[in-house]
N, C-alpha and C positions, 0 to 999 in steps of 0.2 A: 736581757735578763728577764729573769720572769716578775714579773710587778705582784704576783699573787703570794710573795715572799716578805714585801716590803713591808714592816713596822711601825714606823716611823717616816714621813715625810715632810719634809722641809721646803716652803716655797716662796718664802719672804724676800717681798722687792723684786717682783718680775712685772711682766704686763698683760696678766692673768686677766680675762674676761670673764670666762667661763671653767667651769671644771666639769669635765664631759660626763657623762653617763656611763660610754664603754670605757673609761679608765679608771671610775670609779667602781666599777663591776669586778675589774680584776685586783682592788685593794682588800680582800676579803681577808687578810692578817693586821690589817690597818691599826695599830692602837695610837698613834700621835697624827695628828693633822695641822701644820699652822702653816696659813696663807695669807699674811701681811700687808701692807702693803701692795696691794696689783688692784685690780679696775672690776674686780667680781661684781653683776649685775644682780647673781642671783647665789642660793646656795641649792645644790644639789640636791633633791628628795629625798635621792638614790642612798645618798649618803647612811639614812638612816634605817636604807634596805638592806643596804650589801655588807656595810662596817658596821657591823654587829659585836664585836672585841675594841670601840671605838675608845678610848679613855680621856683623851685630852684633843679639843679643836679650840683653836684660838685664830679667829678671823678676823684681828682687827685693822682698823683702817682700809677699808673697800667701799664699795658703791652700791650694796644692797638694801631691800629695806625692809625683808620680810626670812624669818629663820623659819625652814616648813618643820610643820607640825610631826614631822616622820621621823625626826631627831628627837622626841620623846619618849624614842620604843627601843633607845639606845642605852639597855642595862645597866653598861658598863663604865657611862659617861659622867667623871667625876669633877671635870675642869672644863666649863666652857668660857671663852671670851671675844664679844666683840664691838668692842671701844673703838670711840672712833669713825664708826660708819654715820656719816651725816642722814644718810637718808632711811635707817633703820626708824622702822613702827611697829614689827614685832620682833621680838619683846618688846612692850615699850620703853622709853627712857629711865621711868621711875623703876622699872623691873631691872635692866638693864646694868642700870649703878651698882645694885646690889651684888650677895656671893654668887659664884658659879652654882650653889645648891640650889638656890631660889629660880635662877635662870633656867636651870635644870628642872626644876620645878613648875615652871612655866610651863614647859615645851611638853611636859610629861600630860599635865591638864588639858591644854589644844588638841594634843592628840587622842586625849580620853573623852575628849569632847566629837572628834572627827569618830572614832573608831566605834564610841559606847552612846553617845546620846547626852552625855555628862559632862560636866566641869567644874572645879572648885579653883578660883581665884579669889580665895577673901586673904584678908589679910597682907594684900601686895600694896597697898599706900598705892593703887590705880588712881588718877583723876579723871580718865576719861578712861569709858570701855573702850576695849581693843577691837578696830577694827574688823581684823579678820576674826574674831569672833560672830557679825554676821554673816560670814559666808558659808560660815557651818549648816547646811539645812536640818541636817536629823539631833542638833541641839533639843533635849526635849527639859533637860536640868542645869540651871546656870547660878551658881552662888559665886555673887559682887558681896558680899557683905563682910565689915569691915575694910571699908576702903574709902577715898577722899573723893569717891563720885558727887558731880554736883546734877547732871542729869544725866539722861539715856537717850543713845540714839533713837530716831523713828524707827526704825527696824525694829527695837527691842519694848521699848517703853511706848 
């Protein structure tokens, strides 16, 4: 079939590692995404290159521990979810609990932070800055304010 048709895909309860790059290239009608349950290491960039019509991802329970900043630039994206990943640090926890808006919200800053030099995280009840926060170099604006930080990493502070 032609995969660049597909809608909607369903992939709960398999022994998913990885979710490739060329299959994710040919999902360019993609609006539903959920991958449950499998062994995912990481989440694809690609994702928030190629699924542009993206509406609903729901990743939970996998082995990831970083959502890339590239699913910020995902317009369309009204529903994300993913509970359950033990070893997830971005979003963090506190981010995480919250609605899909906020989450959504997160990933839209990271990426206005990677792409503009900016980012607004106030108001997310953080206790600790987000790590991949410094690996951003062209950060030049970063608002923490209103949040339950109690210091700053060396990198920042």
């Amino acid at each position: 079939g032609d995969a660049s048709m597909v809608q909607e895909l369903y992939l709960d309860d398999n022994l998913l590692v990885c979710l490739h790059p060329s299959v994710i290239y040919e999902l360019q009608n993609l609006q539903v995404l959920r991958c449950c349950r499998n062994y995912l290491t990481c989440v694809p960039p690609s994702l928030g290159v190629f699924c542009k019509k993206l509406e609903q991802l729901t990743l939970d329970a996998n082995c990831f521990s970083e959502v890339p900043h590239e699913l910020g630039t995902l317009s369309k994206l009204i529903s994300v979810s993913f509970d359950a990943n033990p070893f997830l640090t971005s979003p963090p926890p506190e981010v995480n609990e919250l609605p899909s808006q906020v989450k959504i919200a997160y990933l839209q800053q990271l990426d206005s932070g990677h792409s503009e030099g900016t980012a607004d995280f106030s108001n997310l009840s953080l206790t600790s800055m987000p790590v991949v926060l410094t690996d951003i170099r062209t950060l030049t604006r970063l608002n923490l304010s209103r949040n339950m930080l109690k210091e700053l990493p060396p990198a920042v502070g």
